[in-house]
C-alpha positions in Angstrom: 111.1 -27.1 53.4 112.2 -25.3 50.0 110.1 -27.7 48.4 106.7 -27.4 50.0 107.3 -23.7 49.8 107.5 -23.5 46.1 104.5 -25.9 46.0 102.2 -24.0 47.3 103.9 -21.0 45.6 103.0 -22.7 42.3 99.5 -24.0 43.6 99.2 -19.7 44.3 99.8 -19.2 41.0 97.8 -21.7 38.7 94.7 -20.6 41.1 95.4 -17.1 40.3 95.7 -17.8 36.7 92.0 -19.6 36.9 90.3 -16.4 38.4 92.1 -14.4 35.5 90.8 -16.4 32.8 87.1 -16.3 34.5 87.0 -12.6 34.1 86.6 -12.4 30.3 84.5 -16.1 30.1 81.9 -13.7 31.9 81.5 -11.1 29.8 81.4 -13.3 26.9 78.3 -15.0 28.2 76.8 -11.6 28.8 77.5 -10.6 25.4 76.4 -13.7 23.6 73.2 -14.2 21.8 71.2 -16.3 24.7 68.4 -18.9 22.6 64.7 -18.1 24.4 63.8 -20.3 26.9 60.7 -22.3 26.6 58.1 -21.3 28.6 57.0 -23.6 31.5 53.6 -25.3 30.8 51.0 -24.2 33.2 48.9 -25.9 36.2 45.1 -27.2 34.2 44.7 -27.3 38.1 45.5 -23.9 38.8 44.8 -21.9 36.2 43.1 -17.8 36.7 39.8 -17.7 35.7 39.2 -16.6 32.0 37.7 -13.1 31.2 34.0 -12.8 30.8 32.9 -12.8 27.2 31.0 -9.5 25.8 27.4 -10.0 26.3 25.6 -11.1 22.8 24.1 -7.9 21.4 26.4 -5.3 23.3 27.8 -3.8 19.7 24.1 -4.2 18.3 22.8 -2.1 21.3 25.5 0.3 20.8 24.5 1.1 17.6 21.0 1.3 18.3 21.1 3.4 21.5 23.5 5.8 19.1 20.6 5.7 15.8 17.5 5.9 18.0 17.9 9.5 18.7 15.0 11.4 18.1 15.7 13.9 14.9 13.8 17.0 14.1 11.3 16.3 10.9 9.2 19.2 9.3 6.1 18.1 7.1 4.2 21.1 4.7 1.6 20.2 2.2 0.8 21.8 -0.6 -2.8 22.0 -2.9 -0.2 21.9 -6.3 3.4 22.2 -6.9 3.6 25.6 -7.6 1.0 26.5 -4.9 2.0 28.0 -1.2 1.6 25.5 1.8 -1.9 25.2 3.4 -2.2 27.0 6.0 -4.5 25.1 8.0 -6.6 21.9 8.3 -4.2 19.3 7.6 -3.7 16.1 9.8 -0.6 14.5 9.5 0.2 10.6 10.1 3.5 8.6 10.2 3.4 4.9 10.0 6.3 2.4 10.5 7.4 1.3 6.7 7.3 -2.1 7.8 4.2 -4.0 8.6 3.6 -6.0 11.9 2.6 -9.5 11.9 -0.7 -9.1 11.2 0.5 -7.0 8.0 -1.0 -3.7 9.6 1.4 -0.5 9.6 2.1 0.7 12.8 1.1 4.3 13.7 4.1 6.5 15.3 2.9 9.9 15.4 -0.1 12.0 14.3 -0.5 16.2 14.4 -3.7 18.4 13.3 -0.5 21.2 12.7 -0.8 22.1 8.8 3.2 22.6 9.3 4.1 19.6 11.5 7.3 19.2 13.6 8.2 15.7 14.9 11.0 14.3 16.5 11.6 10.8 14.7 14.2 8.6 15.5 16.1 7.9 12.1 14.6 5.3 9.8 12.1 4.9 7.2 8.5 5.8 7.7 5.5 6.1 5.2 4.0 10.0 6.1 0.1 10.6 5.1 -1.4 13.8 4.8 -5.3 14.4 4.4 -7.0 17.4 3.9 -10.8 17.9 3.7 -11.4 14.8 1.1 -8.1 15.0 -0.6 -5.1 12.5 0.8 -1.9 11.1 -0.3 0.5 8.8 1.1 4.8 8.8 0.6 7.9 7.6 2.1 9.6 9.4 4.0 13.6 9.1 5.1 14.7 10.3 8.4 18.7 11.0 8.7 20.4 12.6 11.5 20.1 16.5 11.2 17.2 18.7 10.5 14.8 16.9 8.1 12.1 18.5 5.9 9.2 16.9 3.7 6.9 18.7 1.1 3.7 17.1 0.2 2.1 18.4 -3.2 -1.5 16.6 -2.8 -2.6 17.9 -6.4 -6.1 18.4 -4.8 -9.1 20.2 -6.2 -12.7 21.0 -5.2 -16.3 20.3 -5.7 -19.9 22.5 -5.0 -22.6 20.3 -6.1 -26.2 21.3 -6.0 -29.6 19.9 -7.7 -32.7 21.5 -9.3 -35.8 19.7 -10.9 -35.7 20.2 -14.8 -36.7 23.6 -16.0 -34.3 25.6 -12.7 -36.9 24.5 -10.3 -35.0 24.7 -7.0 -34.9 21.9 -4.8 -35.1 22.7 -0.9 -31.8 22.1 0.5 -33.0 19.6 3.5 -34.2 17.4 0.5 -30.8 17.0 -1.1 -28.2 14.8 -0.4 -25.4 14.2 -2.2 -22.9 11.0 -2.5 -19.2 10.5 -4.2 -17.8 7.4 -5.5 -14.4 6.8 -7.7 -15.0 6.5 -11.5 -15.1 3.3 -13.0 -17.4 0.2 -12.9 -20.3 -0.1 -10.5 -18.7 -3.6 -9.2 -15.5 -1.2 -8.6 -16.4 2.2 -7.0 -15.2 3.5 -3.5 -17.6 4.9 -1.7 -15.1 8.7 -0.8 -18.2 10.6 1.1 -22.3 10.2 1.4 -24.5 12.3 2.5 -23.6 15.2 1.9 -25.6 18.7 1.8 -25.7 20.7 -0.8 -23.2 23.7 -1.5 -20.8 22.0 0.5 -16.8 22.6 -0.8 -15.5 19.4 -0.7 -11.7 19.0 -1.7 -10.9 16.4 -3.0 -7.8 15.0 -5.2 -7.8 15.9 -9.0 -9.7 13.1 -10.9 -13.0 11.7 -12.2 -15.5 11.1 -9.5 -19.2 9.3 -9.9 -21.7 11.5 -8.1 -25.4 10.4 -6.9 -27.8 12.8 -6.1 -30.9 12.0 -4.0 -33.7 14.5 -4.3 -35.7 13.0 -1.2 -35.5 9.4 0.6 -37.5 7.2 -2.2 -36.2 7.1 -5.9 -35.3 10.2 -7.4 -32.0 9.6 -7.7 -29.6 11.3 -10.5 -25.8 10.3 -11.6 -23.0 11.9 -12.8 -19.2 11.9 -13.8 -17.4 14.5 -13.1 -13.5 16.0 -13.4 -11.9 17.6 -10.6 -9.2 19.8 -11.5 -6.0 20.3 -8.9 -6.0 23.6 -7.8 -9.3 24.9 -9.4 -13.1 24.3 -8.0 -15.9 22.9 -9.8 -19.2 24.1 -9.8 -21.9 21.4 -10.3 -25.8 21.1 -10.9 -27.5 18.2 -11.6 -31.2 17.9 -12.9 -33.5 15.2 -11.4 -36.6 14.3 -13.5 -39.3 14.2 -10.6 -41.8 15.9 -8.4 -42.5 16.7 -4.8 -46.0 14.9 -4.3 -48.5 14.7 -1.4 -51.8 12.8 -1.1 -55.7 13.3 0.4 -58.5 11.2 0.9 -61.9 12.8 0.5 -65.0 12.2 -0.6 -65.3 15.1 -2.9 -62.6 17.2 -5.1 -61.1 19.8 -3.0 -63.0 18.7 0.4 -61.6 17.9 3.6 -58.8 15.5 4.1 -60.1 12.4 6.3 -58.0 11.8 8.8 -56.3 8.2 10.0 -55.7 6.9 6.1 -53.1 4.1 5.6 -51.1 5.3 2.4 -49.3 2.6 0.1 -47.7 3.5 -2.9 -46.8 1.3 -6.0 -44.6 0.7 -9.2 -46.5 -0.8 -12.2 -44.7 -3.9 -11.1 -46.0 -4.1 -8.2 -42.7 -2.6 -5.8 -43.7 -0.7 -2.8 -41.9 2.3 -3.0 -43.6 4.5 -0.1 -45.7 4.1 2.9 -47.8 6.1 5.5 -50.3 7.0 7.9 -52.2 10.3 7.7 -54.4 12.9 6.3 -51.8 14.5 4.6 -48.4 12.4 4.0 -46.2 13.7 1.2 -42.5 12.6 -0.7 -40.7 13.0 -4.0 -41.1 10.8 -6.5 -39.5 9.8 -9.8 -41.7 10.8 -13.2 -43.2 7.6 -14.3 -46.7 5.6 -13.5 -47.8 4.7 -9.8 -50.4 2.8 -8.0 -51.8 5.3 -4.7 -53.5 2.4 -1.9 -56.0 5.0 0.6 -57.2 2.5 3.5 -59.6 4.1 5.8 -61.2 1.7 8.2 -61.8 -1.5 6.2 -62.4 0.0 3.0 -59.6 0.7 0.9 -59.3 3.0 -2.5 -57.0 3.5 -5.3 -56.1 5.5 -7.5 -53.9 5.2 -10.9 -51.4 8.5 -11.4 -48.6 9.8 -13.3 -46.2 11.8 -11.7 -44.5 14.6 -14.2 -41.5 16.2 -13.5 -41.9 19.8 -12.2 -42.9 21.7 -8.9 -45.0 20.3 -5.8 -48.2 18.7 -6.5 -51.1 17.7 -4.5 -52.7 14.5 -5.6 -56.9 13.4 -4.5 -58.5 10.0 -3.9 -62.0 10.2 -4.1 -64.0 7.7 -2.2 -67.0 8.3 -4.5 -65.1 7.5 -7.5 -62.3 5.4 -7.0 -64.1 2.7 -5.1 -63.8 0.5 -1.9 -62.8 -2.7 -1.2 
């Protein structure tokens, strides 16, 4: 019996000695540097669904809702640099910088204000301001924040008025008055026609072409003429012709038959004026003319010359200038 007792005595003690020597093995491993495992490959069949890509433009539209906000912009013109700001009867436009398709400039915003305040979202613009005849055209930058813009137009004005040579005056409802740019014929801009006399017309500081018309035929008169910024010009011009009317009678200073079909020639032969009545009158250029009276089936002539000077009546006399 001794024997089997001490063999399991000694199987007791060499099991004992193996849970001993576990102990510290295990807090070795724990301890220990442990290599990263490699990670397990995924399922291609099972796999989550991948998140949604940004939609294109999000970041663009961003910025844009951020640099679209309307900004404050303040526009003043001035006649010269060094004068105050007009007070009134500017208009104000603001075009896009950059030209649509069709290479036109797109119109944003317009005011009759002679201080205009717009809200403009930030960007480049081009800003013109007129005033009476007078105009100029910038750029103008928009940045966030309060934004201001002076416009020095460097503008002038012009009075014109006519008389016939000697300071004969002119009636006013027979004067009209046009303005070109300088320069040659083949390059002039028309800038404004038909206007009355005595008119103050502003326009910008330069050399203009004027035309005067001293009725509706050819009595016309030209002119170049400076335009000084800030000052106005005072303007006659001197036409070289005569209001005329015409009669037919059959003796000088009788009275005017009635129903007459007036023509009225150049040397050359141009019609220059024509009429029915007893007493038709216009203004004509000094010079030589050809005066047709028809009255029925007869008609009579009559060479004049027309001087320059105040109204004048002129006869035909069917007893001395014939019939046809």
């Amino acid at each position: 019996m001794l024997p089997v007792f001490r063999l399991i005595a000694c199987a007791i003690l060499a099991l004992a000695s193996v849970t001993v020597a576990s102990v510290p093995v295990a807090f070795a491993q724990e301890n220990a540097e442990i290599p990263p495992l490699p990670r397990p490959r995924p399922d291609p069949n099972n796999l989550p669904p991948a998140p949604a890509a940004p939609a294109p433009g999000t970041a663009a539209d961003a910025i844009a809702a951020v640099t679209s906000v309307p900004q404050s912009v303040t526009l003043t013109a001035r006649i010269t640099q060094e004068g105050p700001s007009i007070p009134e009867g500017v208009v104000w436009r603001v075009f896009d910088s950059v030209p649509d398709a069709q290479g036109n400039m797109t119109l944003v915003a317009k005011s009759e204000e002679s201080t205009a305040r717009l809200d403009l979202p930030p960007g480049e613009y081009v800003v013109h301001a007129a005033y009476g005849r007078a105009q100029l055209s910038e750029s103008l930058s928009v940045v966030p924040g309060n934004n201001e813009k002076v416009v020095d137009l460097e503008a002038g004005a012009l009075r014109l008025n006519s008389a016939v040579t000697g300071d004969i005056p002119i009636e006013p409802t027979q004067l009209r008055f046009d303005i070109f740019t300088a320069g040659d014929e083949a390059n002039r801009v028309l800038i404004a026609e038909n206007l009355p006399p005595n008119d103050i017309v502003t326009l910008n500081a330069g050399t203009y072409h004027i035309v005067s018309h001293f009725g509706t035929i050819n009595a016309v008169v030209r002119a170049d003429l400076r335009v000084e910024a800030g000052e106005l010009t005072d303007a006659t011009l001197y036409h070289h012709a005569s209001e005329v009317s015409f009669r037919l009678v059959s003796e000088e200073g009788g009275e005017a038959i009635a129903d007459v079909e007036w023509t009225v020639k150049t040397p050359d032969g141009a019609t220059v004026f024509t009429d029915r009545g007893a007493f038709p009158s216009t203004v004509l250029a000094e010079g030589d003319y050809l005066i047709f009276a028809k009255q029925g089936e007869k008609v009579y002539n009559r060479e004049v010359q027309v001087v320059s000077g105040g109204s004048r009546e002129i006869e035909v006399l069917t007893s001395v200038y014939g019939g046809a």
